[in-house]
N, C-alpha and C positions, 0 to 999 in steps of 0.2 A: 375517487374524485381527486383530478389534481388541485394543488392552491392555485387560488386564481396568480395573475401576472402582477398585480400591483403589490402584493402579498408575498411574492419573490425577492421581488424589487425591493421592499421592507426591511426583508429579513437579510437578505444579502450584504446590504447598506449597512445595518445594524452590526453581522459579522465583519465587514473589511474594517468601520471604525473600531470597533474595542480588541479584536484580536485574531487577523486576517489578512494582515497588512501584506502585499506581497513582498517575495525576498528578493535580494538581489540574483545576477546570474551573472555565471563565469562565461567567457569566451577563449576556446582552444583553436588555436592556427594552428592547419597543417596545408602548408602551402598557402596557395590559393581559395581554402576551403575556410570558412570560420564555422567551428563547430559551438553551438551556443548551449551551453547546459543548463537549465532552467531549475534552479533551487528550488525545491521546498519547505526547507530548511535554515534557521542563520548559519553565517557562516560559520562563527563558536556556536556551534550546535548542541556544547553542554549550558549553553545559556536557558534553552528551552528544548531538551534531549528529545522529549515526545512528540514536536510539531512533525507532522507527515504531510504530506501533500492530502490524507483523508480526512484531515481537518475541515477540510470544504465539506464534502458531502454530507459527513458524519454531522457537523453542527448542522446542514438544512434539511438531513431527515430528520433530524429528532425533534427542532421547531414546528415540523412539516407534521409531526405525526402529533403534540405534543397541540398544535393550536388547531387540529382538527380534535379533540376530547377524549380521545384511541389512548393516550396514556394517563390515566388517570391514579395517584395516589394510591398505594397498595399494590399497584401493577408492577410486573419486574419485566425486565426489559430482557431479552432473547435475539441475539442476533449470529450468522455466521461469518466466521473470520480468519483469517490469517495470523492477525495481529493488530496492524497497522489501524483499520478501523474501528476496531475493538479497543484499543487504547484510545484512540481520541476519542469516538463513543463517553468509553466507563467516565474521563474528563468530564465530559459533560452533566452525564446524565446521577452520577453520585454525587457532584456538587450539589443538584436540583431534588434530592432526596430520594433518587431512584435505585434501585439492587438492579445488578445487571446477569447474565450469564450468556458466557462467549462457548460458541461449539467451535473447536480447531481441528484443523485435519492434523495428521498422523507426522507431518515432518516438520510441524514451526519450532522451532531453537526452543531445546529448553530455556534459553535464558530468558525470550519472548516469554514462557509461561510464567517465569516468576516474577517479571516485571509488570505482567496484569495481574498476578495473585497479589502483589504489593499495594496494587491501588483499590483493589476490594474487590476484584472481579472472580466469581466462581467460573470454573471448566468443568466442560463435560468434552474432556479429550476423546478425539475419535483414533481407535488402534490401529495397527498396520493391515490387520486384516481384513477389515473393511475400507480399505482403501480403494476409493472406483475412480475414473477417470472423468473429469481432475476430482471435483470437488462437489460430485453428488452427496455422498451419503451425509456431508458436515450441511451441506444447505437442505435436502431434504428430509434430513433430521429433525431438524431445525423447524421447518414450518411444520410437519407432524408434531411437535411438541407443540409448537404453539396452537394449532388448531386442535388439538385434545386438550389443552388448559388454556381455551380463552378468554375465558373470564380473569384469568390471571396471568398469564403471559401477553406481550406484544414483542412481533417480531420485527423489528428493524432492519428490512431486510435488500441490502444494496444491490443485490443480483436482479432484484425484479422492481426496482423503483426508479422512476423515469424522473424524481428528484435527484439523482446522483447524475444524471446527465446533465441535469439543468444545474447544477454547481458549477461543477465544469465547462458548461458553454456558459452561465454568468460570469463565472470569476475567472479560470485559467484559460478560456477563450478572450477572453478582452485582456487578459496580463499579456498574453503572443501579442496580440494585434500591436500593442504600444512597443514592441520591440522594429518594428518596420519590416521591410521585406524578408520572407524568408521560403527556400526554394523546398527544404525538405524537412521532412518532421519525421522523426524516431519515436513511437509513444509505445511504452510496455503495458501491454496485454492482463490485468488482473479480473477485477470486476467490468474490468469491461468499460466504466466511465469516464475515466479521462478520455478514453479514445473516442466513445461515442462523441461526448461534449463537442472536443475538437474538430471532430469530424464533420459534425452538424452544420457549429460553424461557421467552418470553412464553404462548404455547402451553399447555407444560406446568402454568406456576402460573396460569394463566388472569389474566393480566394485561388492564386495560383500557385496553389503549395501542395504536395505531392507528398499526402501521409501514407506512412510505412506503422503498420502495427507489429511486435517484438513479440514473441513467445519464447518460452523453451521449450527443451521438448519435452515427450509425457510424462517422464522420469527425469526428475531433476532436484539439485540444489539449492535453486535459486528462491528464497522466500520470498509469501507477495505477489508472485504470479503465476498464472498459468496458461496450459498447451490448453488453447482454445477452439483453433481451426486445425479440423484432420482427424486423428484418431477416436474424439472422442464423441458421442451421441449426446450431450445437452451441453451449451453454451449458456452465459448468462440471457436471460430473456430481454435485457436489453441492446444486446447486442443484436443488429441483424446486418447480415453479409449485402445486404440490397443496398446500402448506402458508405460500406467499407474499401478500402481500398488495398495496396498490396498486405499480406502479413508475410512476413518473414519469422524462420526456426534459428534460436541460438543455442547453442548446449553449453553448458559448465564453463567448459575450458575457457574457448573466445567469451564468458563471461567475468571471469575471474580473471582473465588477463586484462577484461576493458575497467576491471576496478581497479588492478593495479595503477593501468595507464591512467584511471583519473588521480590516483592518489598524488604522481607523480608532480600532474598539472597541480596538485591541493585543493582537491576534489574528495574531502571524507565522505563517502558516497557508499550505500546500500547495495548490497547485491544485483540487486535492479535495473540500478543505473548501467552498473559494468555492464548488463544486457544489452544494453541499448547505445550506449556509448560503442562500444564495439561495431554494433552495426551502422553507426553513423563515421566511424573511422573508414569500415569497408566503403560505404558507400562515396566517404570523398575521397578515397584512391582511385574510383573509378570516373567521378563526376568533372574531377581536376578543379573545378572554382564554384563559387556558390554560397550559402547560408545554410547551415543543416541544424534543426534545434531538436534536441531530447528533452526528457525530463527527468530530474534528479527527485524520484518520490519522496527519498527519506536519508538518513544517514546511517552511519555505523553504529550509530549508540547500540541500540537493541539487537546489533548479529556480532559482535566481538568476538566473543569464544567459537561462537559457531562457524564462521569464516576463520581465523588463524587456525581451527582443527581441519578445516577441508580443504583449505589451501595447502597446509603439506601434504594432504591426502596426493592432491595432484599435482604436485611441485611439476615432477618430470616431463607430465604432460604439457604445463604451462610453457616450460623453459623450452622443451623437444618443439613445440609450436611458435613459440614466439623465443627464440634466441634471446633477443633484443633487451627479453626484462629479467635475467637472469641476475642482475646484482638489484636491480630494484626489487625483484621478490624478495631478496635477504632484508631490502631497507625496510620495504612493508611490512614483514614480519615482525623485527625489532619492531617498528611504530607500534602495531598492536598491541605488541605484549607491552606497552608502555600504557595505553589508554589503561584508565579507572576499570578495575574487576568489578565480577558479577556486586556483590555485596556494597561498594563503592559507587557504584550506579544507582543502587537502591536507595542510598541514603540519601544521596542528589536529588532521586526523586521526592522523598519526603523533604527534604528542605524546601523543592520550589513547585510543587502542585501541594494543593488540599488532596489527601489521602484519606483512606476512611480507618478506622477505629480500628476495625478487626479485618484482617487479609483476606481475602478469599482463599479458595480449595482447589484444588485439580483433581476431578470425579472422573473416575474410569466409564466407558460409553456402555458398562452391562450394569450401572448402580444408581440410574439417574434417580432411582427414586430416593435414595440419601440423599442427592443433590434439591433434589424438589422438598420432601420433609424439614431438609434445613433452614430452606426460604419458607416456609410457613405456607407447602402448596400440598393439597391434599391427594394423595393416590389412592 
């Protein structure tokens, strides 16, 4: 059963006043085109390193789930993730005296793992060789655990919650609209809800804007998203191609080169965004004039190490492709190695979130029953 609409409404109000506020957004001219990058994040992003764009979702599923009576005290919270929604989640839900545990597919940063083990979150990492395409075996893991301990697990689970699109079409569909006209929209491809949100709507008030959804492709780099439409057989269940519009494939390379080019603009920008940025460059070379908006998920906080190691991986490729950012790779570089280290980060996080007492663990995907015994769940 969904919450009703005034119960939306409620809870919605309640998250933009106390901490939901929208952020500002950057505007990149190239030519005739204004490319509009839509933050997620402040702009000193070490002010509040964890806010993500899944701030929305993640605080009105767990209201969502939490004023229906489904979590109830003693329950631990179970959801699949990336990262991203798992961190604002664990925010949430250990403030509120909740145990959490996040299942991660096989390529999130370790330094992602240790910045949810910091704030009390248990893993049950999924290995390489159960890796299916994208992100089966970490979501249907996930809810077989939970419907084999439901009395003691709930799963929170954004891939099949029609609350994560209503965040989205609440809050980041009404922040677009207050921007005014805009001709085309870039939105990266993960759970699937930001694009539905927008999409809807756009839909709804019959909006003249022409959404582009971003993927990469099957094998990739890029944390936080995935190859959705094409090779693979399950899609989030929110997602349906009946009310989508173009999607578009970016790989690696024109990814990491559209991060650099944001950095350039002063754009400390997530993996993500360079996805997306990128295809909103191609698309005003071709457009010549117009309003193209992205969105900037998250920031660099949480992929530091993991981007300056992949970035040199493909220098050659970068530089061989795009000439152009050949000394701004060397500038990027330098910058990274300058931000705060792994250890450095952590301690930021302890200073400006409530942390919990004792750290969480990272449980290999063949031991769940030490992960379960530890939380006090019986096998």
């Amino acid at each position: 059963m969904m919450i009703s609409r005034p119960l939306i409404e409620d809870i919605i109000e309640c998250l933009r006043r106390d901490y939901l506020k929208p952020m500002k957004n950057k505007v990149i001219k190239l030519n005739d085109v204004s490319i509009i990058v839509k933050l997620e994040y402040p702009e000193d992003f070490l002010t509040d390193p964890l806010r993500t764009i899944k701030r929305k979702p993640a605080s009105l599923l767990f209201e969502d789930v939490f004023s229906k009576g489904l979590l109830k005290q003693g329950r631990t919270i179970i959801t699949a993730s990336s990262g991203n929604f798992l961190r604002e989640l664990a925010l949430i839900a250990l403030n509120r005296g909740f145990k959490i545990i996040g299942v991660t597919p096989p390529r999130i940063p370790y330094e992602s793992l240790k910045i949810l083990t910091s704030l009390g979150v248990n893993i049950l990492h999924i290995s390489e060789e159960y890796d299916l395409c994208p992100r089966e075996t970490t979501v249907f893991y996930t809810r077989s655990l939970a419907e084999r301990y439901r009395f003691n697990l709930v799963n929170i689970d954004q891939y099949n919650s029609w609350q994560n699109v209503m965040a989205h079409l609440y809050m980041t569909w009404n922040e677009i609209k207050d921007l005014g006209e805009i001709d085309y929209a870039c939105i990266p491809l993960g759970s699937t809800g930001t694009f539905m949100g927008i999409t809807t709507g756009s839909n709804l008030e019959k909006w003249d804007m022409k959404i582009i959804g971003v993927q990469p492709t099957k094998y990739h780099h890029i944390p936080g998203v995935h190859h959705i439409v094409g090779d693979c057989e399950w899609s989030p269940e929110i997602f349906t191609p009946l009310i989508s519009r173009e999607i578009v494939t970016v790989d690696d390379v024109d990814a990491y080169a559209g991060l650099i080019m944001l950095w350039k603009n002063g754009i400390p920008a997530g993996p993500s965004t360079g996805m997306t940025f990128i295809q909103a460059v191609k698309l005003a070379e071709k457009v010549k004039e117009g309003r193209i908006l992205t969105i900037s998920a998250d920031s660099i906080f949480a992929y530091r190490d993991y981007v300056l190691e992949y970035v040199k991986e493909i220098k050659e490729q970068i530089i061989d492709r795009y000439p152009e950012l050949a000394e701004e790779y060397v500038r990027y570089v330098e910058w990274l190695k300058k931000l705060p280290g792994l250890d450095q980060r952590m301690e930021l996080i302890k200073k400006l979130y409530r942390v919990a007492d004792e750290a969480g663990r990272v449980y290999r995907f063949d031991n769940e029953e030490d992960l379960l015994k530890e939380i006090k769940i019986s096998t």
